[in-house]
C-alpha positions in Angstrom: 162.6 146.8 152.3 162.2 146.7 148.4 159.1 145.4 146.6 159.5 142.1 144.9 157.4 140.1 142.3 157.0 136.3 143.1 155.5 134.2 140.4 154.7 130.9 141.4 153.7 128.5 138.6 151.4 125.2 140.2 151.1 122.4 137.7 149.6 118.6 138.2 152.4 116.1 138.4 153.5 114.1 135.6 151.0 111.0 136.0 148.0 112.7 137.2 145.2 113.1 135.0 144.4 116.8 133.6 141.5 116.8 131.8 141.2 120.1 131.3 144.6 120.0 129.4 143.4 116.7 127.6 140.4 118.6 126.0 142.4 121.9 125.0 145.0 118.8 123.4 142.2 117.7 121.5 140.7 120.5 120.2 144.5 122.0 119.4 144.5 118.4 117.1 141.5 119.1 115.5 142.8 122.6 114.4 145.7 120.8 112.7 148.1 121.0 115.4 150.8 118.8 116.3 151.8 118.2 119.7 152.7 115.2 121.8 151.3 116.5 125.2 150.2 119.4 127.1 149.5 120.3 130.2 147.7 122.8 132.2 149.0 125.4 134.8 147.9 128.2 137.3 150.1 131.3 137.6 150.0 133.5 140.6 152.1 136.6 140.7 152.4 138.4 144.8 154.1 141.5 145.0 155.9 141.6 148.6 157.8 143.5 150.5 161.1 141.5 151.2 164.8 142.3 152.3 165.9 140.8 149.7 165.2 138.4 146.6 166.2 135.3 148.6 163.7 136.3 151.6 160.7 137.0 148.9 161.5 133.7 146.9 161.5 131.8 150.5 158.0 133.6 151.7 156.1 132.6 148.4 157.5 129.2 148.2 155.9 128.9 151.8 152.6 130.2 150.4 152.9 127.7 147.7 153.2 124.5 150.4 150.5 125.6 152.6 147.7 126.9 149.8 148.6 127.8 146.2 149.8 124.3 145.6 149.1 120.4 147.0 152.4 119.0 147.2 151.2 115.3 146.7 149.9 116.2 143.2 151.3 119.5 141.9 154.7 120.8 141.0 155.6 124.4 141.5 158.4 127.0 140.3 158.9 130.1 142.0 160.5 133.0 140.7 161.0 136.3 141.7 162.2 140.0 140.1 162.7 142.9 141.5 159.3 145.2 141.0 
């Protein structure tokens, strides 16, 4: 077994409203900073135990579909390096 870091990245779908990431815009703006759009995100990083990179990237994206993330209004991206 080797130890692997997953980092799984949960952001709201394109659509949904984030007005967290809305205020930060604003204030951004108000600093004299140009930008068209920004949105908000969580990161997790897991270290697991895996056989390999494949089987560690499989295990969090599980972990992502039953907690870290809600499938019917986030997005996710897993990715996983050695540790």
């Amino acid at each position: 077994m080797t130890t692997y870091t997953a980092t799984v990245t949960v952001r709201l779908k394109r659509g949904v409203l984030d007005p967290e990431a809305e205020t930060t815009k604003r204030a951004l703006e108000r600093l004299g900073f140009e930008l068209s759009a920004l949105r908000s995100a969580d990161q997790f990083e897991i270290d697991l135990d895996a056989d390999s990179a494949s089987a560690a990237a499989d295990r969090a994206d599980e972990m992502a579909e039953r907690l870290l993330a809600n499938p019917t209004i986030h997005d996710y991206d897993v990715e996983v390096d050695e540790a």
